[in-house]
C-alpha positions in Angstrom: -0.9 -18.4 4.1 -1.5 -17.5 0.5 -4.4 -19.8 0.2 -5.9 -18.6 3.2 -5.6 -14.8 1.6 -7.1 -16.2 -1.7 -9.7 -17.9 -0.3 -10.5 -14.3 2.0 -10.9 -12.6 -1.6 -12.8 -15.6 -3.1 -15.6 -15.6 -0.1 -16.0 -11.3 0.1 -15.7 -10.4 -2.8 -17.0 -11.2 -6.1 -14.3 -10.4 -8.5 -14.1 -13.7 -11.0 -10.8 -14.9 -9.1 -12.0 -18.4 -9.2 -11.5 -18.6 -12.9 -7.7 -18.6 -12.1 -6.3 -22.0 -11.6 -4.2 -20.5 -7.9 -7.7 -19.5 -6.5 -9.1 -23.1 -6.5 -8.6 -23.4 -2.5 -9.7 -26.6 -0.6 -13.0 -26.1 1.5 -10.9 -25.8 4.3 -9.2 -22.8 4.0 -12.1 -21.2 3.9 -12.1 -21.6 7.9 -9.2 -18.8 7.8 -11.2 -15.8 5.9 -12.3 -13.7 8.9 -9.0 -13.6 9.6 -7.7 -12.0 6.7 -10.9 -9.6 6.0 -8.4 -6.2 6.1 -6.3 -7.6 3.4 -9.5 -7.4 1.1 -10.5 -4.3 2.8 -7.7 -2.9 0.9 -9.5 -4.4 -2.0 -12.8 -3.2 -1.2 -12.0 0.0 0.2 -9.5 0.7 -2.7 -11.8 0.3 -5.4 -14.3 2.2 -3.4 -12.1 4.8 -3.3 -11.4 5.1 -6.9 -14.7 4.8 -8.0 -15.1 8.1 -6.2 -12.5 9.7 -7.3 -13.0 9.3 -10.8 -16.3 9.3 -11.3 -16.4 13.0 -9.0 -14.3 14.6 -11.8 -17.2 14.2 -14.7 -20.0 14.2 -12.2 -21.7 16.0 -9.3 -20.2 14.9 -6.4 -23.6 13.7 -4.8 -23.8 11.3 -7.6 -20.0 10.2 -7.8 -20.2 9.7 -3.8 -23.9 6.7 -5.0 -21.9 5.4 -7.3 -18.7 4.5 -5.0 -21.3 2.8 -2.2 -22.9 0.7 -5.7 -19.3 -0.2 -6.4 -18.6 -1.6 -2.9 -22.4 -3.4 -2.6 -21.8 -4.8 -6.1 -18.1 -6.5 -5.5 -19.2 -7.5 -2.3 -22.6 -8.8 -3.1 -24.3 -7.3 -0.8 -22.8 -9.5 1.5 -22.4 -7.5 4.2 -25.4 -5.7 3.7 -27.0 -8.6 3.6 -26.1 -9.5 7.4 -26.5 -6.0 8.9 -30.6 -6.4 7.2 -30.6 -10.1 9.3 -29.1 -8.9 12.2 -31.3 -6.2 13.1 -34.3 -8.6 12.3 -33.5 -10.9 14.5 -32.4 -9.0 17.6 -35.7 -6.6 16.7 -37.8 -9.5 16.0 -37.1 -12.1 18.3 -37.5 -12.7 22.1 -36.0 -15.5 22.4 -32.5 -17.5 20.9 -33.9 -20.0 18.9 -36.5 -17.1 17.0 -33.4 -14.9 17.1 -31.5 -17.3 15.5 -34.3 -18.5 13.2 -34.7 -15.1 11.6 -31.3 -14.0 11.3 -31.2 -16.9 8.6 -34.5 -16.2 7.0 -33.7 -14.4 3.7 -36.7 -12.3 3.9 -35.8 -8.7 5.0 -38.6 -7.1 7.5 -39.1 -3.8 9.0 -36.0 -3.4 11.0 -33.9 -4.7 8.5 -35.5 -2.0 6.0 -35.4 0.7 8.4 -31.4 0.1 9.7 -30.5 0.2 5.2 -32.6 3.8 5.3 -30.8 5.1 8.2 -27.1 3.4 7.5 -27.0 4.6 3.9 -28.4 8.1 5.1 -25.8 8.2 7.4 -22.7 7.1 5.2 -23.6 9.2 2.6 -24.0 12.1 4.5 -20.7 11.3 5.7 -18.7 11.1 2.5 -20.8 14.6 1.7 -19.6 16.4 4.4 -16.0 16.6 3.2 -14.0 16.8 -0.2 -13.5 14.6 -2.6 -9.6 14.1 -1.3 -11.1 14.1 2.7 -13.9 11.6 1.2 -11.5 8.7 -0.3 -8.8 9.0 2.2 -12.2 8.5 4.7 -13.2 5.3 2.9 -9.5 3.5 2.2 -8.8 4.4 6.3 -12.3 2.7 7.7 -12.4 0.1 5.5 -9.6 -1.8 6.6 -9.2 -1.0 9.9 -13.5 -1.7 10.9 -12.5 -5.5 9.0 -9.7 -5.6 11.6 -11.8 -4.7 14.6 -14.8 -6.9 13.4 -12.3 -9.7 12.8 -11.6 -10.0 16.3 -15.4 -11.3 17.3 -14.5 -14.7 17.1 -11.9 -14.3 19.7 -14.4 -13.6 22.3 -17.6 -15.2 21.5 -18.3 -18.7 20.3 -19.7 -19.7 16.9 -23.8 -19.3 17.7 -25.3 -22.2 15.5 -23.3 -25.5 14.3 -21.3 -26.0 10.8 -23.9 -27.8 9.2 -27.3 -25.0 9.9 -24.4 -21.7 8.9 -25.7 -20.1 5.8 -21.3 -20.4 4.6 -21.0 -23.8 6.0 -17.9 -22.8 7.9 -17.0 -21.8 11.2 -13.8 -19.3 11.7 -10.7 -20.8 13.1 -9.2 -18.5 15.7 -6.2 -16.0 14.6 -2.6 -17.4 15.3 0.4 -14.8 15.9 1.9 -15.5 12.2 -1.5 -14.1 10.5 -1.6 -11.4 13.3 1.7 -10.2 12.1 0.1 -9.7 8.9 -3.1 -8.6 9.3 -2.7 -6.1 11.6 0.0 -3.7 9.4 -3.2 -4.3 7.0 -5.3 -2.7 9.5 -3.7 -0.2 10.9 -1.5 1.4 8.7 -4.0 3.7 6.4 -5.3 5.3 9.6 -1.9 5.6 11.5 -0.1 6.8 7.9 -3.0 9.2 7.3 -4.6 10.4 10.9 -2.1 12.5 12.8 -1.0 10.9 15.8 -2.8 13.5 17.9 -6.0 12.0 16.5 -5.5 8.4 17.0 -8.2 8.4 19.5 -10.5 8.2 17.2 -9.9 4.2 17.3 -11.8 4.4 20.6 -15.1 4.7 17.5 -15.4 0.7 16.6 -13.4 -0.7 19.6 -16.8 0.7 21.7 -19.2 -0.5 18.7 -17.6 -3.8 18.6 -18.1 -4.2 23.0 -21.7 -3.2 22.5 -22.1 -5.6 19.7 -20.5 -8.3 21.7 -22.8 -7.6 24.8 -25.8 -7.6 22.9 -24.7 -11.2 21.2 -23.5 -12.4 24.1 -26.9 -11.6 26.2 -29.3 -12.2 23.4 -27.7 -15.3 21.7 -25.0 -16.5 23.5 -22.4 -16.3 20.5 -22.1 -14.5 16.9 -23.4 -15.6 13.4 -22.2 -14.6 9.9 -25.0 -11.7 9.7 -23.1 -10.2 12.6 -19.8 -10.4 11.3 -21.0 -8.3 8.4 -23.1 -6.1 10.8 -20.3 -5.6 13.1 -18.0 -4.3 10.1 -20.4 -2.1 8.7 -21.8 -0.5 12.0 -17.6 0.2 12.8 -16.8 1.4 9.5 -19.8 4.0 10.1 -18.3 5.1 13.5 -14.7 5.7 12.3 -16.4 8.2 9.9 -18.5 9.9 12.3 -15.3 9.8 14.5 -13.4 11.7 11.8 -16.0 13.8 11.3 -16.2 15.1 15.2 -12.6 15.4 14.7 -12.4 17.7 11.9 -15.5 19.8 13.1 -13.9 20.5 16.7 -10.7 21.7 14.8 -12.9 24.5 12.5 
């Protein structure tokens, strides 16, 4: 289990873990990674967090709340980013699997994938802005984690869309057995059930119904998921726990 948790921080993150002799993992742990996305959501969401926090005591809080999304797209590397930009391409840009399919790996970003970056980062940063600093980070550790376990879950109901050998990673994601569950899950969960009153545990209804929709559209357009829609699928989740909060706090003023 631990090398399957290294080898999750290793592949979404970019912190220099593989200069320490423990994080040289074997190819195929790599396989587990999906599986343990919350655990670096803690990680990612953490830092994202801090970033904000600190920075939003010496500067405006417009500018503290850019620099906490820079922190997150610069450990991450873009990475999910990256497939939200690909995703939207190919689902805008193709009519048909195989063109889907061949845009989604093209590294070229076109219109939709320019477009979707304008509107998401609109959208998460009026977010964050539309609540306190305290509000704000408690926000970002909640979603993090718990849109990682949602997005986790969409190799448990679609197949792997291309083979090994054509994925960008060069692996495809083993399944999740109980013994990770009991771990992962915790990971998951707990920020938003510790934090969110129980009364307003709905709000998990947010990425369960992005994560359907996502699944419908893969499942009618390509017949199974990619990498670029694991990372879309996170990101687009993560966005809808926010707006969920934010309903909930406006319906309570």
């Amino acid at each position: 289990m631990l090398k399957e948790i290294a080898a999750s921080l290793l592949f979404f993150t970019r912190f220099p873990f593989y200069k320490l002799k423990c994080f040289n993992i074997p190819s195929q742990y790599f396989k587990q990674v999906i599986n343990y996305w919350p655990l670096a959501g803690w990680l990612t969401g953490g830092v994202m967090a801090l970033t904000l926090g600190l920075t939003s005591m010496i500067l405006p809080y417009s500018v503290a709340i850019i620099l906490a999304i820079a922190s997150r797209v610069l450990i991450t590397g873009a990475l999910h980013e990256d497939g939200l930009s690909d995703f939207m391409d190919g689902l805008g840009g193709g009519s048909t699997r195989t063109r889907v399919l061949e845009i989604m790996k093209d590294s070229h970003i076109g219109t939709y994938g320019v477009l979707t970056h304008v509107i998401y980062f609109i959208l998460l940063f009026s977010c964050l802005y539309s609540v306190d600093t305290d509000m704000a980070m408690a926000m970002i550790f909640i979603s993090d984690p718990l849109a990682k376990l949602v997005a986790s879950h969409i190799n448990k109901v679609l197949p792997y869309a291309r083979t090994q050998e054509t994925s960008k990673a060069k692996v495809v994601y083993d399944k999740m057995n109980w013994k990770t569950a009991l771990l992962v899950y915790p990971l998951g969960l707990f920020p938003f059930m510790f934090i969110i009153p129980y009364q307003s545990w709905w709000i998990i209804l947010f990425p369960i119904a992005i994560f359907v929709l996502i699944v419908a559209l893969l499942k009618k357009r390509i017949q199974g998921y990619t990498g670029d829609s694991c990372g879309a699928m996170f990101l687009l989740c993560e966005l809808s726990v926010y707006l969920g909060i934010l309903i909930t706090i406006n319906n309570q003023l």
